[in-house]
N, C-alpha and C positions, 0 to 999 in steps of 0.2 A: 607747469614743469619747465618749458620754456624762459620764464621768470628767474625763477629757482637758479639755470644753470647760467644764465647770462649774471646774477650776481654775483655766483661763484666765481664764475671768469672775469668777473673784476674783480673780485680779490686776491683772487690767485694774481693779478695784474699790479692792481696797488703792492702787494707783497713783494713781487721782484723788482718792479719799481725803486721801492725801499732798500732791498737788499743789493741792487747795483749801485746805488747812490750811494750807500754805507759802505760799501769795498770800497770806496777808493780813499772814505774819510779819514783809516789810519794814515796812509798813503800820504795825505795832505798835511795831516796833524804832523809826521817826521820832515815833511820837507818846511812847513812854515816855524817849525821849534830848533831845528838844526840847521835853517839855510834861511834866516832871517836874513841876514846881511844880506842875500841877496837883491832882497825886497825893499830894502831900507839902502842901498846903492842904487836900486834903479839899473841890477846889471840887465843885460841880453838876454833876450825870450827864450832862446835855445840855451844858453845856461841853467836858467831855469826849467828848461824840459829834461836837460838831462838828467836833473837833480829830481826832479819828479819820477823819471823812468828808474832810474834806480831804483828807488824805493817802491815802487811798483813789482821789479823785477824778486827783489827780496821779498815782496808779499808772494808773489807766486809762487816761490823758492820754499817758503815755510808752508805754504797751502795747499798746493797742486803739487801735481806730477812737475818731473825737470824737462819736460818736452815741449813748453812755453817760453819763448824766448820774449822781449820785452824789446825792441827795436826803435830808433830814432831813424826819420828821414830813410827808410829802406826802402833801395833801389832795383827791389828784385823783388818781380812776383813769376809764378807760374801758371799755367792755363794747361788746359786739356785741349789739344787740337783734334779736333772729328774725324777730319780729312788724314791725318797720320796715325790717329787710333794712340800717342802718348803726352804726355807732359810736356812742354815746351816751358822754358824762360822767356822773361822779357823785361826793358827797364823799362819801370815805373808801371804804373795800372794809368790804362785811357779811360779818362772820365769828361763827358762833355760838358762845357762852359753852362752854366746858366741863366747870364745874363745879358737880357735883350734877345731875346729866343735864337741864341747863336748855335747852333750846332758843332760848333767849331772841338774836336777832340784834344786833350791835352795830355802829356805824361803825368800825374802826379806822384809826388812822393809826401805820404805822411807824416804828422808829426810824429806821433808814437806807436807802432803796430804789436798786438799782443798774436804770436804765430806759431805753429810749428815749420821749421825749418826743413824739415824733409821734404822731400819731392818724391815721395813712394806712393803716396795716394793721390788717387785721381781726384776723389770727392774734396770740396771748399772748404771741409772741417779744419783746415789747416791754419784758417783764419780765425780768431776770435773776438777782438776787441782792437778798435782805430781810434786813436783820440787828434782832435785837429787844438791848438792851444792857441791862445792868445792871452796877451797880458793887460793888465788896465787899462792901460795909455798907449796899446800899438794896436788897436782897432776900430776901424771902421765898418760902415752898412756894406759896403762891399767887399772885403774882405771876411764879415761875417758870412754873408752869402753864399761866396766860393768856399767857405770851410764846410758848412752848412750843406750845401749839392756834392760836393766830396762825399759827406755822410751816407748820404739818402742813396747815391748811389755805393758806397762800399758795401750798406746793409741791405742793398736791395738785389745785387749784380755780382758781389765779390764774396758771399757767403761769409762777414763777418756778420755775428753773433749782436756787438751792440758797437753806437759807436758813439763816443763822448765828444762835445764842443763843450772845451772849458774853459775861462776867463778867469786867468788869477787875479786875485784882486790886491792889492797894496798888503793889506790885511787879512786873514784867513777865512775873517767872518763874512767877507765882499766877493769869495769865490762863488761865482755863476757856472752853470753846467744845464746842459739842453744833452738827454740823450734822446739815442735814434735806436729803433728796432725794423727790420724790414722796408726800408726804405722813408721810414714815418719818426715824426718826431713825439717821444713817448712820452716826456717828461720835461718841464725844466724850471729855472728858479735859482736861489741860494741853495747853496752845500747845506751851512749851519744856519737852517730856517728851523725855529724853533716847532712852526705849524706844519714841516715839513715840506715838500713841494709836488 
């Protein structure tokens, strides 16, 4: 029995797998068919994020409720304080360095945050999906890292849901993506891998 359920909860696992990888593929498919030039100029990383958020934003808009915002670079999160018993602001979410066993705390701000914007719940539902981006040619091991422990801690600390490291690639078929679930990295590979990833 044991057996039994441990294969089912891999498939149940392979299947969302699948199915977060595939949301984002329309996603990708409108920003490399309508914002080629981007890619083909070699513009700005954050030109190209916002071009992606958009089209994100409009998936959500056709698929979900309107209480998902689709956010660039957001400078505001919330937190429940114990000691006050309410919701408090703050800029940036503190996330600790991790590299070279530094403890050192830092503000960050995301690339792209998928959120509800109210501040009426107490509970981290609010959060859903974090994506950190880089482009072909503006990444390095350490800056993969630091986008990479952003993750692990958003999904492990800040109640998002999943979070995407994505790598646009020149071309559509070169995008790379590593997702994160609970602090773990659950998946990663090419988008349009034929064997899937």
């Amino acid at each position: 029995m044991a057996i039994k359920t441990k294969i089912i909860r891999q498939n149940n696992m392979i299947q969302e797998n699948l199915y977060i990888k595939d949301y984002i593929k329309p996603v990708l498919d409108k920003l490399y068919e309508n914002d080629a030039i981007l890619f083909e100029n070699n513009l700005c990383e954050r030109c190209i994020v916002f071009r992606f958020a958009y089209y994100l934003q409009n998936k959500f808009d056709n698929d979900h409720d309107n209480d998902y915002f689709v956010d660039c670079d957001y400078n505001s999160s919330t937190y429940f304080d114990k000691e006050e018993g309410k919701l408090k602001r703050r800029n940036g979410k503190p996330i600790p360095n991790s590299d070279q066993g530094k403890a050192e705390i830092k503000k960050r701000f995301i690339d792209i945050i998928v959120h509800k914007r109210s501040a009426n719940n107490s509970k981290n539902r609010l959060d859903l999906i974090c994506f950190e981006i880089k482009k072909w040619n503006n990444f390095t091991k350490k800056k993969v890292e630091k986008d990479r422990n952003n993750l692990k801690v958003l999904t492990s600390q800040y109640g998002y849901k999943y979070g995407f490291h994505l790598i646009f690639g020149k071309v559509k078929d070169n995008v790379r993506v590593e997702i994160f679930k609970n602090g773990k990295g659950i998946t990663k590979g090419k988008i349009y891998n034929r064997q899937g990833i």
